[in-house]
TIBANU-360345 format. One line per field, with one value per atom (N, C-alpha, C): atom name; y, x, z; residue number from 1; residue in three letters. Coordinates in Angstrom, 2 decimals. Layout:
BEGIN
atom = [CA	...]
py = [Y	...]
px = [X	...]
pz = [Z	...]
seq = [NUM	...]
type = [Ala	...]
***
This chain:
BEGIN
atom = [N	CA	C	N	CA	C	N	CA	C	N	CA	C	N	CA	C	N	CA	C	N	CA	C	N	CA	C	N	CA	C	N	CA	C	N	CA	C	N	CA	C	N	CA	C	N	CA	C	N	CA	C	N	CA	C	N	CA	C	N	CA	C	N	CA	C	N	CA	C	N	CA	C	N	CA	C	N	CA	C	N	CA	C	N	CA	C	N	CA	C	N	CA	C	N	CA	C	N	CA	C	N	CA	C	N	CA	C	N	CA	C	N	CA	C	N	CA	C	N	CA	C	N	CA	C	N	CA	C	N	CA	C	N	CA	C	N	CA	C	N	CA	C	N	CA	C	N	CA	C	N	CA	C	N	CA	C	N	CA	C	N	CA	C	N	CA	C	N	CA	C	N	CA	C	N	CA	C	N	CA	C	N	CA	C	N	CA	C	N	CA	C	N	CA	C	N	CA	C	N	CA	C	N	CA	C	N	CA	C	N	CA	C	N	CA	C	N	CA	C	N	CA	C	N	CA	C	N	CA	C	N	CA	C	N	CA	C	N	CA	C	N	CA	C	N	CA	C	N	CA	C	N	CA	C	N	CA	C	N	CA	C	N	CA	C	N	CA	C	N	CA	C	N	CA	C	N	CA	C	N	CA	C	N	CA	C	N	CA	C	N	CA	C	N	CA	C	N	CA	C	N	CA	C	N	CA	C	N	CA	C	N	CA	C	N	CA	C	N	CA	C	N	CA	C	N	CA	C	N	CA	C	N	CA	C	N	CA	C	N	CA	C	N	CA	C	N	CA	C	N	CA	C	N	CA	C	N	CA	C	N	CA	C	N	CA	C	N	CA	C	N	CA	C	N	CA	C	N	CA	C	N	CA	C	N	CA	C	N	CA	C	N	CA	C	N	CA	C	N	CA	C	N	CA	C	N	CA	C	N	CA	C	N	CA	C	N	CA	C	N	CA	C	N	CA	C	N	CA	C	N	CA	C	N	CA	C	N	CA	C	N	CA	C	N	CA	C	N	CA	C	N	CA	C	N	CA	C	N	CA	C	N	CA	C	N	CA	C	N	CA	C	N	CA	C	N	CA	C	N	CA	C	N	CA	C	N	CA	C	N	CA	C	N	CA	C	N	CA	C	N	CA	C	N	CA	C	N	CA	C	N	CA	C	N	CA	C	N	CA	C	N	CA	C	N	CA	C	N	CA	C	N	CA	C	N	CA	C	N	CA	C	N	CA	C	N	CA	C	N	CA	C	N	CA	C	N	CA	C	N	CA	C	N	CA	C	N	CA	C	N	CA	C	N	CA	C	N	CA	C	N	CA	C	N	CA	C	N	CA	C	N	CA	C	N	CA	C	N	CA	C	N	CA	C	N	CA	C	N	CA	C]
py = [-31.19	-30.16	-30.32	-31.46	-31.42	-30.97	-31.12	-31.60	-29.62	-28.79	-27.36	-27.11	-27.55	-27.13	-27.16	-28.55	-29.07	-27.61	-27.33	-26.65	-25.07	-24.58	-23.10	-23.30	-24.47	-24.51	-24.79	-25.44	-25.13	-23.63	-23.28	-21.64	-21.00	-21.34	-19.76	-20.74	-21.49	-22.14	-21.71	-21.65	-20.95	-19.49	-18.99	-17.65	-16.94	-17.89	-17.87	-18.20	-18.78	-18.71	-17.81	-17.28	-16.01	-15.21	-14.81	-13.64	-13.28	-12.12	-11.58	-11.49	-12.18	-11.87	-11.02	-11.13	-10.59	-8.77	-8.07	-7.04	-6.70	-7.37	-6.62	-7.58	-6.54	-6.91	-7.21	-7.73	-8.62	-7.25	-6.25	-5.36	-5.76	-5.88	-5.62	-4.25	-4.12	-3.18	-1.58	-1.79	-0.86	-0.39	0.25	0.39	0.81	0.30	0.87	1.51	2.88	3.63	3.69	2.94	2.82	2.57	1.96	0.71	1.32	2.50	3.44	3.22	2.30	1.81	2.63	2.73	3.48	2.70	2.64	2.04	2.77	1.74	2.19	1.34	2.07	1.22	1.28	2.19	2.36	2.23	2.02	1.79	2.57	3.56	4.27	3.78	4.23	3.64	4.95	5.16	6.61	5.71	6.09	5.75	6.30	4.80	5.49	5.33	4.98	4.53	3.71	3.38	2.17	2.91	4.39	4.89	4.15	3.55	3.12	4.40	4.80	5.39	4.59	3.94	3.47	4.60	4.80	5.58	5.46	6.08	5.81	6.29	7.38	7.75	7.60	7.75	7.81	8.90	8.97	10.27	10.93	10.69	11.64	11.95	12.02	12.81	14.52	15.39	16.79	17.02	16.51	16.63	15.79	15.55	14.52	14.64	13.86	14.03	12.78	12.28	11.48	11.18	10.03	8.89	8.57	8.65	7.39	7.38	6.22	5.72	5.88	6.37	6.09	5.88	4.80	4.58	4.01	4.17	3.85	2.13	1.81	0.17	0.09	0.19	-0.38	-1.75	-1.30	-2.65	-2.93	-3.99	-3.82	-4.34	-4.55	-4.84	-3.46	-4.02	-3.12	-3.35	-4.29	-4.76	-5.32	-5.37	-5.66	-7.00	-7.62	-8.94	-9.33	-10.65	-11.48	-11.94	-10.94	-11.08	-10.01	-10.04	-9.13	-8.06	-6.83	-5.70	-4.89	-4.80	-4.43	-3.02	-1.96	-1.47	-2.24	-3.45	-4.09	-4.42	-4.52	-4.85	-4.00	-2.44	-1.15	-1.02	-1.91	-1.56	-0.93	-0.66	0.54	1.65	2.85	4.14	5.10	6.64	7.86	7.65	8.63	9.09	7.83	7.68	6.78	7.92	7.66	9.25	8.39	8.47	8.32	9.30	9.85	10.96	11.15	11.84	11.72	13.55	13.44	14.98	15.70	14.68	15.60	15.99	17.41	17.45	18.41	18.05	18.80	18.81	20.00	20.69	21.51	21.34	21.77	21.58	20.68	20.66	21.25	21.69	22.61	21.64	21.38	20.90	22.62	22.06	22.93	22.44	21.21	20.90	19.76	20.08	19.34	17.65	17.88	16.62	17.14	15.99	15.91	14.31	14.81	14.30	12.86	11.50	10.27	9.70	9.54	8.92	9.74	10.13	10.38	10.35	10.09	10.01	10.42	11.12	11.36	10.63	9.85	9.03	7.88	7.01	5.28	4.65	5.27	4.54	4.89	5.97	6.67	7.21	6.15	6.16	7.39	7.99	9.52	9.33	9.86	10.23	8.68	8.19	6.55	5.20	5.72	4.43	3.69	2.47	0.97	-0.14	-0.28	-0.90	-0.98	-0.69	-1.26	-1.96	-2.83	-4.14	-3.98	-4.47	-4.82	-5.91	-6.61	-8.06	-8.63	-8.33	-8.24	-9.91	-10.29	-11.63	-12.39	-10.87	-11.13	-9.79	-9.52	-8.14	-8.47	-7.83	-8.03	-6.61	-6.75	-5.51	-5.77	-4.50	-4.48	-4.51	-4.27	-4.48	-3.38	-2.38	-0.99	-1.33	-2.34	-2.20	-1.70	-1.17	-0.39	-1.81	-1.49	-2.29	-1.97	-2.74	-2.84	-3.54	-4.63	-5.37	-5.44	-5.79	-5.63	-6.22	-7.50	-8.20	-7.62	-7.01	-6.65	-6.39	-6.61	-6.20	-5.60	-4.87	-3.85	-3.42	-3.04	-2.37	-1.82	-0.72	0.27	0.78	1.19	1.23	2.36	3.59	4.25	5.45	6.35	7.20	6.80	6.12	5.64	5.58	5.38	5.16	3.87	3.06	1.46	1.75	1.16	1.32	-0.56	-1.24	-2.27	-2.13	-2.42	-2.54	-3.30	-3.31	-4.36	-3.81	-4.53	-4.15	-4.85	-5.07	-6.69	-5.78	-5.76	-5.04	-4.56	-3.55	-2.91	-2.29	-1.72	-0.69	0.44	1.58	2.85	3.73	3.84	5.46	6.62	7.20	7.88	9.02	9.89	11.16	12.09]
px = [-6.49	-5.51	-4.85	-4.60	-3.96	-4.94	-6.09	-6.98	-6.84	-6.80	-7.11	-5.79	-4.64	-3.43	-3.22	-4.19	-3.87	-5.27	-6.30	-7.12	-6.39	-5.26	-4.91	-3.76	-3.33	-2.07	-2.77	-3.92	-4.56	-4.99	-5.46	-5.86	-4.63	-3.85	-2.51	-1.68	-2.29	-1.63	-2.47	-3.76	-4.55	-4.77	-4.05	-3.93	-2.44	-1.44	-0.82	-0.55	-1.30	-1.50	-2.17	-3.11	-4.01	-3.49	-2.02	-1.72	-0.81	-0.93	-0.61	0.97	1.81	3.10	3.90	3.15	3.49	3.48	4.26	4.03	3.42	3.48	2.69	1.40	0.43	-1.07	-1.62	-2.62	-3.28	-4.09	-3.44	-4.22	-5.02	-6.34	-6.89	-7.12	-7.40	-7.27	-7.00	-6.01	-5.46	-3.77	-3.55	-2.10	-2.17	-1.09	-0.87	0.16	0.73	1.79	2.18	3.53	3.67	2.08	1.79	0.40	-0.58	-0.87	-2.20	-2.80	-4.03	-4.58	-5.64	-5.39	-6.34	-6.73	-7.87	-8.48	-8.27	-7.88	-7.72	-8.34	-9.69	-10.64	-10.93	-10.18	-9.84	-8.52	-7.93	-7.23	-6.78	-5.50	-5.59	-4.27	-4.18	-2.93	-2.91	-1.54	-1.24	-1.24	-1.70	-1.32	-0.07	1.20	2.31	3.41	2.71	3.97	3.17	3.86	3.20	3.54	3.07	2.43	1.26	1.01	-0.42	-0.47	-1.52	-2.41	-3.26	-3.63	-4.33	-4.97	-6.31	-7.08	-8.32	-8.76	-10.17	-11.02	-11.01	-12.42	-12.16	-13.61	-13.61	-13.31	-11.68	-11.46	-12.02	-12.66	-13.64	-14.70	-15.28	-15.69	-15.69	-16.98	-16.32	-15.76	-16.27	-15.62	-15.45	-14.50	-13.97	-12.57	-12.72	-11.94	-10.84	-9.45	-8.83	-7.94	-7.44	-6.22	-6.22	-4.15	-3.97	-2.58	-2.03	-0.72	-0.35	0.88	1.32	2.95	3.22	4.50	5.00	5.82	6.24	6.58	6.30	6.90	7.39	9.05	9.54	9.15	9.62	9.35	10.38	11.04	11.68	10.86	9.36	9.01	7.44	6.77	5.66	4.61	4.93	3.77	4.23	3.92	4.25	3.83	4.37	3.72	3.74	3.39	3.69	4.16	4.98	6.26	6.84	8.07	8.13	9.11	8.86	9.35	10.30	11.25	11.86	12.93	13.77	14.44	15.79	15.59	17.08	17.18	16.14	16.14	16.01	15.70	15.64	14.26	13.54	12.30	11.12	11.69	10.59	12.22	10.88	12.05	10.84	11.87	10.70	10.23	9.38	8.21	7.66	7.83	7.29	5.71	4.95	4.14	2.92	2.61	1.35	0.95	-0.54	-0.88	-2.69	-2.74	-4.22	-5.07	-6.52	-7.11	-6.35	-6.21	-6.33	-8.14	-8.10	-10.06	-10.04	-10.50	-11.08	-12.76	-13.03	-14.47	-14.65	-15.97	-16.42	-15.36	-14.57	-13.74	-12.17	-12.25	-10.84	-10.00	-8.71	-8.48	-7.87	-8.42	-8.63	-7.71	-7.18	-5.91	-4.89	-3.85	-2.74	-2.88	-3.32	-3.28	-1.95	-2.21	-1.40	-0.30	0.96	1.89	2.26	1.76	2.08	3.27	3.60	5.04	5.58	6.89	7.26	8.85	8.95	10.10	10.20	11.31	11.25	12.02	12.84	13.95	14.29	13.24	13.29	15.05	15.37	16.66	17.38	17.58	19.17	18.99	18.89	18.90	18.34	17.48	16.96	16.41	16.41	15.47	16.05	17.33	17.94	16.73	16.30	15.53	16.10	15.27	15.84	15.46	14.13	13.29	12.34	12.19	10.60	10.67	9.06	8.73	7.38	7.01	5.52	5.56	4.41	4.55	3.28	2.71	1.85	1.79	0.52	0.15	-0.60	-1.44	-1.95	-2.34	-2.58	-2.60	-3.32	-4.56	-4.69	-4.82	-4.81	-4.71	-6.27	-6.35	-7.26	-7.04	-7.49	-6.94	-5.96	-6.03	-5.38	-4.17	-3.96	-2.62	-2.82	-3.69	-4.23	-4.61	-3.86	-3.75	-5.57	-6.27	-7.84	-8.03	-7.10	-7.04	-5.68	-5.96	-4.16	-4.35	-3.86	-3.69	-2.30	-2.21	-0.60	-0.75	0.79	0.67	2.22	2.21	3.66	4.25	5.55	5.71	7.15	7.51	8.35	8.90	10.11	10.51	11.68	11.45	12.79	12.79	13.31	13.61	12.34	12.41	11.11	9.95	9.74	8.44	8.43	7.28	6.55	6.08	5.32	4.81	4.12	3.59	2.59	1.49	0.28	-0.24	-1.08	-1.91	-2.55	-3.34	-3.75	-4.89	-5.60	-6.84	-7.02	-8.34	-8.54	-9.65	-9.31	-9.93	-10.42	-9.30	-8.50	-7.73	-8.39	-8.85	-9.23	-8.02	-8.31	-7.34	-7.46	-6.43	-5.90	-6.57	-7.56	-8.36	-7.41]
pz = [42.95	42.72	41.35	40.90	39.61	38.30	38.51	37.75	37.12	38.77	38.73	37.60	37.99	37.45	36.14	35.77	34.09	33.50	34.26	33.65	33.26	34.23	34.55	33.17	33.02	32.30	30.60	30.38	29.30	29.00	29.55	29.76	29.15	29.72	29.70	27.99	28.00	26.75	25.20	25.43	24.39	24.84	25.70	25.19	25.06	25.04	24.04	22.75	22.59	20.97	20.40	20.84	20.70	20.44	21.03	21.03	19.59	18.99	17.65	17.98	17.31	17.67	16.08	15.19	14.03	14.12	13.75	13.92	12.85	11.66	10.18	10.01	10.31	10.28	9.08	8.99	7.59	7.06	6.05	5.89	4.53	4.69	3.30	2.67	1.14	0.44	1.67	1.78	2.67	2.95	3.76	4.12	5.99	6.19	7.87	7.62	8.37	8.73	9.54	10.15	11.91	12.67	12.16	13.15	13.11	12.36	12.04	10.60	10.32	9.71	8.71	7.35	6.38	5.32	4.75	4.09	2.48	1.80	-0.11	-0.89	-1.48	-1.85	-3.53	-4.00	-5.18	-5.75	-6.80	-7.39	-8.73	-8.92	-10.26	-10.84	-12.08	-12.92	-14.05	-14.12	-15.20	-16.55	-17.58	-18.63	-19.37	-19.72	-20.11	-19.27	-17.68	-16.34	-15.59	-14.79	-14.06	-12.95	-12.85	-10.98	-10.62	-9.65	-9.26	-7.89	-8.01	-6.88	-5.91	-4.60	-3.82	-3.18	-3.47	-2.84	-2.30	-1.02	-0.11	-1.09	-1.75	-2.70	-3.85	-4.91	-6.09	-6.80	-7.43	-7.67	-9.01	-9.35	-10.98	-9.88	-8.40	-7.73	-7.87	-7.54	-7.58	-6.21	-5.52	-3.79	-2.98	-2.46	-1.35	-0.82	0.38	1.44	1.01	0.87	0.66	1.37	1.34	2.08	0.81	0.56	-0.68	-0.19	-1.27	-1.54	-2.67	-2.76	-4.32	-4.63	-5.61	-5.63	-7.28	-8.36	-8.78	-9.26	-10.07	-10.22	-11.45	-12.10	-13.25	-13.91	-14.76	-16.17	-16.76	-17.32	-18.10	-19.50	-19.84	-20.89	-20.86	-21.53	-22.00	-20.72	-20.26	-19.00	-17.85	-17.01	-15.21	-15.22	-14.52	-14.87	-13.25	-12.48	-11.17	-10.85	-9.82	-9.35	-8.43	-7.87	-6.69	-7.77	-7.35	-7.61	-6.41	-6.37	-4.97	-5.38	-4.56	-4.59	-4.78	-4.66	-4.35	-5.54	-6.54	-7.93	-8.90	-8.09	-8.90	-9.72	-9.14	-10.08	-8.97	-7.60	-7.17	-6.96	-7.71	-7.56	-7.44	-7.55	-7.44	-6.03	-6.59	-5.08	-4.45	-3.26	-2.50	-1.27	-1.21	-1.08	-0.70	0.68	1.41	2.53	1.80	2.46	2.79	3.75	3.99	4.19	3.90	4.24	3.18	1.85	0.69	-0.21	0.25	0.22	-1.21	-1.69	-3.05	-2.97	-3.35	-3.47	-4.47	-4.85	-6.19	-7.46	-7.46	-8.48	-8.62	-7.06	-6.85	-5.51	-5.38	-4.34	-3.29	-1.95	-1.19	-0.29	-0.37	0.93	0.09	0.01	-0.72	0.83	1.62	2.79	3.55	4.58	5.73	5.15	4.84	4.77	6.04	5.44	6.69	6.09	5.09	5.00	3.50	2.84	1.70	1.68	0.52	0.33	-1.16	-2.28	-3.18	-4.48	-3.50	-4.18	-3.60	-3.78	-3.19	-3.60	-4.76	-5.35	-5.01	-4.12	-3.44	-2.16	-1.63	-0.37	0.29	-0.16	0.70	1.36	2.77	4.15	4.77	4.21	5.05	4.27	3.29	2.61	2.73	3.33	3.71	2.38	2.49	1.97	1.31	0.01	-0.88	-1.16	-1.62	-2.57	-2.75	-3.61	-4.27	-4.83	-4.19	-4.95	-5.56	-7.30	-7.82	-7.59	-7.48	-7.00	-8.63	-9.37	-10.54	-10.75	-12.28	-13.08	-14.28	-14.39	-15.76	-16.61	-17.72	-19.17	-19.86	-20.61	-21.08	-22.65	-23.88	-25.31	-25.43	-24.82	-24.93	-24.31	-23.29	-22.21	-21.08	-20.96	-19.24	-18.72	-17.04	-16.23	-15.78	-15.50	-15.05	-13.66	-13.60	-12.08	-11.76	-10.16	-9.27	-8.34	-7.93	-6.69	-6.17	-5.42	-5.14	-3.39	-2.48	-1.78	-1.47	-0.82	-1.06	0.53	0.44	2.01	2.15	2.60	2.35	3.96	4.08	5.08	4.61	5.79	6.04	6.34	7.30	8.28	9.52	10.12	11.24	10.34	8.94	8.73	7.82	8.85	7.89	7.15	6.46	5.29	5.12	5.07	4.89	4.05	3.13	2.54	1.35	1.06	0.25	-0.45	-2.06	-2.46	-3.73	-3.97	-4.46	-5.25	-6.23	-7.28	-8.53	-8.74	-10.03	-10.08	-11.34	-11.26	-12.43	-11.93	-12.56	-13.79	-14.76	-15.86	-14.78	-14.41	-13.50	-13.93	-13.43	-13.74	-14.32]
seq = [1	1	1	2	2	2	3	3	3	4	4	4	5	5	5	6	6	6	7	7	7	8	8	8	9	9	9	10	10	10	11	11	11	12	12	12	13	13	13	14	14	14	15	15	15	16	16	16	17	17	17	18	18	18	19	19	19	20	20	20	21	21	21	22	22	22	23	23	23	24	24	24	25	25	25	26	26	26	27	27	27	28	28	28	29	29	29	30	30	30	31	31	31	32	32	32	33	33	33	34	34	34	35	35	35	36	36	36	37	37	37	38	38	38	39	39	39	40	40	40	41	41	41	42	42	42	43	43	43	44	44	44	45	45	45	46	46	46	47	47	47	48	48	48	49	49	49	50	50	50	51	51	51	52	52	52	53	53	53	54	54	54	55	55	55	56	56	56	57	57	57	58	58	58	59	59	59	60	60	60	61	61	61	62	62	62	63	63	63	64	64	64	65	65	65	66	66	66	67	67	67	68	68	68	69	69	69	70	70	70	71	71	71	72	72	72	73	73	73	74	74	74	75	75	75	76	76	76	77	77	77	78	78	78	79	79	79	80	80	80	81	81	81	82	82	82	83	83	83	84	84	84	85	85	85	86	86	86	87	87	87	88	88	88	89	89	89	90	90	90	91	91	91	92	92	92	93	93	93	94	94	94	95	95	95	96	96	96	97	97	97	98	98	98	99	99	99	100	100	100	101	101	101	102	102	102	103	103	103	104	104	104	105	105	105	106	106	106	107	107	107	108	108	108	109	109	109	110	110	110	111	111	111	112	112	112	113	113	113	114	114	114	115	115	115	116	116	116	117	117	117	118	118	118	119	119	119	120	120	120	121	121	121	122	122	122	123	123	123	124	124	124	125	125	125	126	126	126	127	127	127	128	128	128	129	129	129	130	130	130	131	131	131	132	132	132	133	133	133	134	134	134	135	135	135	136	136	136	137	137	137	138	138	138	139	139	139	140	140	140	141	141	141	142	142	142	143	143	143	144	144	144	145	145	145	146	146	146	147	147	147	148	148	148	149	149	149	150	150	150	151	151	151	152	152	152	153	153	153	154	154	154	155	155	155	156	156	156	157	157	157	158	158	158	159	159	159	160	160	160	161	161	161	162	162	162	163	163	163	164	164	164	165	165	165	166	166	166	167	167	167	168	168	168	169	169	169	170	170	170	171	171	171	172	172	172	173	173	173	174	174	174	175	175	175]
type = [Unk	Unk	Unk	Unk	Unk	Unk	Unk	Unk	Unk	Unk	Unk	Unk	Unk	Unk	Unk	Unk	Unk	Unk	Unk	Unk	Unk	Unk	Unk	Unk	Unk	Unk	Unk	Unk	Unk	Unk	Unk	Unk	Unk	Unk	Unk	Unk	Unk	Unk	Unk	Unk	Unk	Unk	Unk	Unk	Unk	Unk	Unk	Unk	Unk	Unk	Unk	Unk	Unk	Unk	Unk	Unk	Unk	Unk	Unk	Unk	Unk	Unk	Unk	Unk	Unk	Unk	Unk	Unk	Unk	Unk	Unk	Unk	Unk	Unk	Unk	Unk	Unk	Unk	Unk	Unk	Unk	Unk	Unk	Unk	Unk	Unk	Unk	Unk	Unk	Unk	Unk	Unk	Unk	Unk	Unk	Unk	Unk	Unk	Unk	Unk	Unk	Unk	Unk	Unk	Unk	Unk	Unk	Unk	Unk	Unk	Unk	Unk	Unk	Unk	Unk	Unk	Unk	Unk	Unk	Unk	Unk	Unk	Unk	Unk	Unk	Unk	Unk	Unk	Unk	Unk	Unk	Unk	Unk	Unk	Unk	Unk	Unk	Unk	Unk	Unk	Unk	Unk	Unk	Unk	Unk	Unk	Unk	Unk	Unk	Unk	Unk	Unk	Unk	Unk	Unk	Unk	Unk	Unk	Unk	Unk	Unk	Unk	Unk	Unk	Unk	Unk	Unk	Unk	Unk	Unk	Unk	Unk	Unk	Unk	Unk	Unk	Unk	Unk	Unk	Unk	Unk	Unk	Unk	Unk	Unk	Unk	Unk	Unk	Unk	Unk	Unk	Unk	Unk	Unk	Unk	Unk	Unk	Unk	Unk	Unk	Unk	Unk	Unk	Unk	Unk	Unk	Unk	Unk	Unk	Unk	Unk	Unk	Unk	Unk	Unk	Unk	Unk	Unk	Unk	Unk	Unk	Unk	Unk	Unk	Unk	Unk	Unk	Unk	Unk	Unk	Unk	Unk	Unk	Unk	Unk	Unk	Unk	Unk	Unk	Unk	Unk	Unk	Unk	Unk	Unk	Unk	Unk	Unk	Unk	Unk	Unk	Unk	Unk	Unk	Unk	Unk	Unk	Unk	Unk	Unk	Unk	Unk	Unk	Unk	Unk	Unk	Unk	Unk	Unk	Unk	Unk	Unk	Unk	Unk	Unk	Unk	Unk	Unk	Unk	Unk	Unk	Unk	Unk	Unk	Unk	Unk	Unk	Unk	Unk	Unk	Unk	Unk	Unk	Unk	Unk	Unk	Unk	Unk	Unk	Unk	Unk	Unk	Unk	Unk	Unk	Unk	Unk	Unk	Unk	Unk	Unk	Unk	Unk	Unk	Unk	Unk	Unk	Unk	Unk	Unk	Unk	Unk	Unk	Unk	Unk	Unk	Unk	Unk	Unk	Unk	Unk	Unk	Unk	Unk	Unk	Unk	Unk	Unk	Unk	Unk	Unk	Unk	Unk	Unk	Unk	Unk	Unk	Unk	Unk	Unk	Unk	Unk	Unk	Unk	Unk	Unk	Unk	Unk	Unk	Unk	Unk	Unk	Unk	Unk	Unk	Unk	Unk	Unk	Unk	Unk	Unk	Unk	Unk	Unk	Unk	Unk	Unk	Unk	Unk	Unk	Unk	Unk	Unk	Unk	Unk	Unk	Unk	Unk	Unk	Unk	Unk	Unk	Unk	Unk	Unk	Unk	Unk	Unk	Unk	Unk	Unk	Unk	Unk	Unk	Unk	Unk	Unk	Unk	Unk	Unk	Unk	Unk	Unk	Unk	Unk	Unk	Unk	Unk	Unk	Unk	Unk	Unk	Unk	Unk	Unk	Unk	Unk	Unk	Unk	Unk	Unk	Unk	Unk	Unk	Unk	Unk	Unk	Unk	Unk	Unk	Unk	Unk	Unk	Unk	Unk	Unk	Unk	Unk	Unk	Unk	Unk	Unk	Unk	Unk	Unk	Unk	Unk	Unk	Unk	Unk	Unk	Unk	Unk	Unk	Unk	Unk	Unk	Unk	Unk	Unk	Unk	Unk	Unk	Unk	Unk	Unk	Unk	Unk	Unk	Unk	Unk	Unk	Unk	Unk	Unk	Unk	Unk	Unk	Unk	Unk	Unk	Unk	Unk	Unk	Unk	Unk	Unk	Unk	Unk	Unk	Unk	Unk	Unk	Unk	Unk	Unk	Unk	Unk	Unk	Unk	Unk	Unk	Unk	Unk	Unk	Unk	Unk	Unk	Unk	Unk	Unk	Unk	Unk	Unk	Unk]
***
């Protein structure tokens, strides 16, 4: 009988550990929205601001269907460097804007998407903004100053919407 007890009490002991108690999931090159998971497999950068775009397709495409992210990150010098970027530090502002079933065809977009999280003003509290950060892990430039790579992972919070995300590659000149 003991032998059964020590076996039932190992059992219920490795599957508590098993169990995911974190609510923010290990997303790679991706983002979750309230626990609904999309994949961003590209990477864009405006020349002139440091908007980055996270997006499922290749946008110099003539047609495709899209999921992206996009958010703002201040500077106070010519380049972003590694390190956390937060609202509490004023260096995420603007549009905070993740959206999906934005479809362009033949060169025309045919659906602006279905709106999953936005906000227009990360810096003043709109829609009860709680929380941004991005935390570039590594970045590199090219001779020009265009950002080309982005280890970053970021996550935004406010009126009921999460925001989590990651993304580790290439960074694209914004079409």
């Amino acid at each position: 009988m003991n032998r059964i007890n020590v076996f039932f009490l190992l059992i219920f002991a490795i599957i508590l550990s098993c169990s995911d108690n974190d609510d923010k999931r290990n997303i790679q090159n991706g983002f979750s929205v309230n626990g609904s998971d999309y994949s961003t497999n590209y990477a864009y950068h405006r020349a002139g601001s440091y908007v980055f775009i996270f997006s499922s397709v290749d946008r110099n495409l003539n047609s495709y269907n899209e999921v992206r992210g996009r958010f703002d990150i201040g500077s106070s010098g010519d380049i972003l460097e590694p390190r956390t970027y937060s609202t509490n530090n004023s260096w995420i502002h603007g549009v905070v804007e993740f959206d999906k079933n934005i479809i362009k065809e033949d060169g025309e977009f045919v659906s602006l998407g279905d709106n999953l999280a936005f906000t227009c003003c990360a810096e003043s509290n709109s829609n009860n903004f709680q929380s941004g950060s991005a935390t570039i892990n590594s970045i590199e430039y090219n001779s020009e100053g265009r950002v080309t790579y982005i280890n970053i992972d970021y996550s935004f919070n406010w009126d009921g919407k999460e925001v989590n995300g990651n993304y580790n590659g290439d960074v694209h000149h914004e079409p």
